[in-house]
C-alpha positions in Angstrom: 31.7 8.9 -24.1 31.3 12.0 -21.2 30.0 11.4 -18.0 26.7 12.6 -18.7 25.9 10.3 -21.6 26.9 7.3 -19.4 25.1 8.7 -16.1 21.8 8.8 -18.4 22.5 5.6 -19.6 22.8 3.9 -16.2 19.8 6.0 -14.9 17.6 4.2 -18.0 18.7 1.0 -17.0 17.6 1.5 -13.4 14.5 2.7 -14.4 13.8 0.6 -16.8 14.8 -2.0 -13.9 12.4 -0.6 -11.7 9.8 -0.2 -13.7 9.6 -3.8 -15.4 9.9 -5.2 -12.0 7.0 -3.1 -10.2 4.7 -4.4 -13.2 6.2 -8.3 -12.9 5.5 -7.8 -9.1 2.2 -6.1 -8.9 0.9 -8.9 -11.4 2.6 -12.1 -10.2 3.8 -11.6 -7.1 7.2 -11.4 -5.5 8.5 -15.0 -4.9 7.5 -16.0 -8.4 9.2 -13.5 -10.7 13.0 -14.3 -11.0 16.1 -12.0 -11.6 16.3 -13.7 -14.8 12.4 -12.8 -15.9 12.8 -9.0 -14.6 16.5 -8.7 -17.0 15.3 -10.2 -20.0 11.8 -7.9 -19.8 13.7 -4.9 -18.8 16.5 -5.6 -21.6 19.4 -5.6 -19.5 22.4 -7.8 -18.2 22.2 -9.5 -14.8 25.3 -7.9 -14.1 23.4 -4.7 -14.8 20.7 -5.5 -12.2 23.5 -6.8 -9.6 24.9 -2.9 -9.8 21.7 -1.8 -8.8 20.8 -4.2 -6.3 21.9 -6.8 -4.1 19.6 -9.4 -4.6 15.7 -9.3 -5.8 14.2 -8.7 -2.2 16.6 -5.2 -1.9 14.6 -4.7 -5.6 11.4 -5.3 -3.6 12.1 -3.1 -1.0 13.0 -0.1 -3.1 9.6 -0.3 -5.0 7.4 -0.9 -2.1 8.9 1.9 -0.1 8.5 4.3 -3.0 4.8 3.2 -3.2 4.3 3.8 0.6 6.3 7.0 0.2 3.9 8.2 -2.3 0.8 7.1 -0.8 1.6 8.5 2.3 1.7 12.0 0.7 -1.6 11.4 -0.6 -3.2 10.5 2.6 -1.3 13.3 4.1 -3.3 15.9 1.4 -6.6 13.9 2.0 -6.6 14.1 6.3 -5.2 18.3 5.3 -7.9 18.9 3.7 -10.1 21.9 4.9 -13.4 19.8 4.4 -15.8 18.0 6.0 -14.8 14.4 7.7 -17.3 12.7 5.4 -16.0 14.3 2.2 -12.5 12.9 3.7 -13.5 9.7 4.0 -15.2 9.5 0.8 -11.6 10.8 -0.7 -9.8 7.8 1.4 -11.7 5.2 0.5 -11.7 6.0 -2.8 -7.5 6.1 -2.9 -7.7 2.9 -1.0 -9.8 1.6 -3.7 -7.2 2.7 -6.4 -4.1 1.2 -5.0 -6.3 -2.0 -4.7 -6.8 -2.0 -8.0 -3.0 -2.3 -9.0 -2.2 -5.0 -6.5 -2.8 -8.6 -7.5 -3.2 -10.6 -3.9 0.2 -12.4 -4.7 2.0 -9.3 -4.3 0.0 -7.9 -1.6 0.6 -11.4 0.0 4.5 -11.0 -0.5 4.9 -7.5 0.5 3.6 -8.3 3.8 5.9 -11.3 4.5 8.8 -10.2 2.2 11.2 -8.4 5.1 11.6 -6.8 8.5 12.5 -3.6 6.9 9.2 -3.7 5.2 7.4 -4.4 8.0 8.4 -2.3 10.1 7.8 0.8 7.4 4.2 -0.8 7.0 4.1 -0.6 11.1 5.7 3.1 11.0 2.7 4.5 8.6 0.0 2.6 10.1 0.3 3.8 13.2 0.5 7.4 12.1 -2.3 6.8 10.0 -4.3 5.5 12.7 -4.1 8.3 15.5 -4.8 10.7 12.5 -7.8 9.1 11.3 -9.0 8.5 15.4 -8.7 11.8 16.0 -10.9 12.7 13.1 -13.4 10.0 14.3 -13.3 11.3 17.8 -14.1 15.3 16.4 -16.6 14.4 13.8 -18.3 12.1 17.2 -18.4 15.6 18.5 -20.0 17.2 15.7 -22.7 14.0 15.4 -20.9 13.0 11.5 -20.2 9.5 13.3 -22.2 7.5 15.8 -21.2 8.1 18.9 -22.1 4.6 20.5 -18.8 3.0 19.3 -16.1 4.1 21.3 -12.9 5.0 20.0 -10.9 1.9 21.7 -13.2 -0.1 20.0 -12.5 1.6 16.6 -8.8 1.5 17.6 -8.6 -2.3 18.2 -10.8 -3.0 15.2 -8.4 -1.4 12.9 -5.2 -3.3 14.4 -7.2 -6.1 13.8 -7.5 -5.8 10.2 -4.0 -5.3 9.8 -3.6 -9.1 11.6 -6.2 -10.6 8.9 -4.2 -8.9 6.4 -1.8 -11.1 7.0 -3.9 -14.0 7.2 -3.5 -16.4 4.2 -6.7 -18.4 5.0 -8.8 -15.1 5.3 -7.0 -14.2 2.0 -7.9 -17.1 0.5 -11.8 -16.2 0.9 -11.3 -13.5 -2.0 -10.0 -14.0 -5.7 -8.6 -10.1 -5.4 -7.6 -7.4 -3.1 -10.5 -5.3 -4.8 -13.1 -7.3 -3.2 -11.2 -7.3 0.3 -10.7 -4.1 0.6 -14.7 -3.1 -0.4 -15.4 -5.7 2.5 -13.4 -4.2 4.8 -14.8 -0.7 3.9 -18.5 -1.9 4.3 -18.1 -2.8 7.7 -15.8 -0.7 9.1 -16.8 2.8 7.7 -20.1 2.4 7.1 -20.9 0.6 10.2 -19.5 3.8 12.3 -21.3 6.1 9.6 -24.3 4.4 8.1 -24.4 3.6 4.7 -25.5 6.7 2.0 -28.6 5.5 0.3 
């Protein structure tokens, strides 16, 4: 066998790795799925996965930062965007609303308590995120897009605070999906600083 037949070989076991897992996990959750569950879907060996990875959180990672990697770039094209700041926003919450959709609140749950690394990425883009978007606020204030009776500390401590209920099982437990939590959280935050479109 060359080296490029085995190369491809390996590369569809990773993949099909990868992707069995990222379903498992967006459906069930971390914690619950087992090496064993994510092999026998994905058709492969333990020893196979074990080549890959060192253990089921290092699988974890690799998936979340891929969807943070690629989210990211999608903000990124959103905030770039020669448009108006409420056109923006209706682009964001929309995304926000999609990558909702493909989280069950187990995973989203898990992915927030699964590692340091993790958390710090999470800590890394939100803050980026955040003096993009109140910088945006803080213009579009200028141009009367956003009330300009909430000051932008405010707006700044607000958002850190969602981030802390995020990560609050017991406020978690109020909602049966992310869906619904993150339509909450867009009710009150964006259209209480914009008022809501009739």
């Amino acid at each position: 066998m060359n080296l490029s037949v085995t190369t491809a070989k390996k590369s569809a076991k990773y993949d099909a790795i990868l992707s069995t897992a990222t379903d498992l996990f967006m459906r069930y959750g971390v914690k619950r799925v087992t090496v064993e569950e994510i092999c026998k879907s994905a058709e492969v060996s333990k020893m196979t996965f074990y080549k890959f990875f060192k253990n089921k959180v290092h699988l974890a990672e690799n998936i979340i930062f891929s969807i943070l990697d690629n989210a990211q770039v999608e903000f990124d094209s959103i905030w770039k965007q020669l448009s108006t700041f409420e056109h923006k926003i209706d682009q964001f919450i929309k995304l926000k609303m999609v990558y909702s959709k493909k989280f069950s609140k187990e995973f989203f749950l898990d992915f927030m308590n699964l590692s340091p690394k993790i958390n710090d990425q999470i800590l890394d883009y939100t803050q980026k995120n955040q003096i993009i978007f109140l910088s945006m606020v803080e213009q579009a204030q200028k141009r009367g897009s956003v009330r300009n009776d909430i000051s932008i500390n405010f707006m700044s401590y607000m958002v850190n605070h969602f981030l802390e209920m995020a990560e609050d099982e017991k406020f978690l437990s109020l909602y049966e999906n992310t869906e619904d939590l993150t339509m909450d959280i867009i009710n009150f935050y964006f259209y209480g600083i914009m008022g809501k479109k009739k």
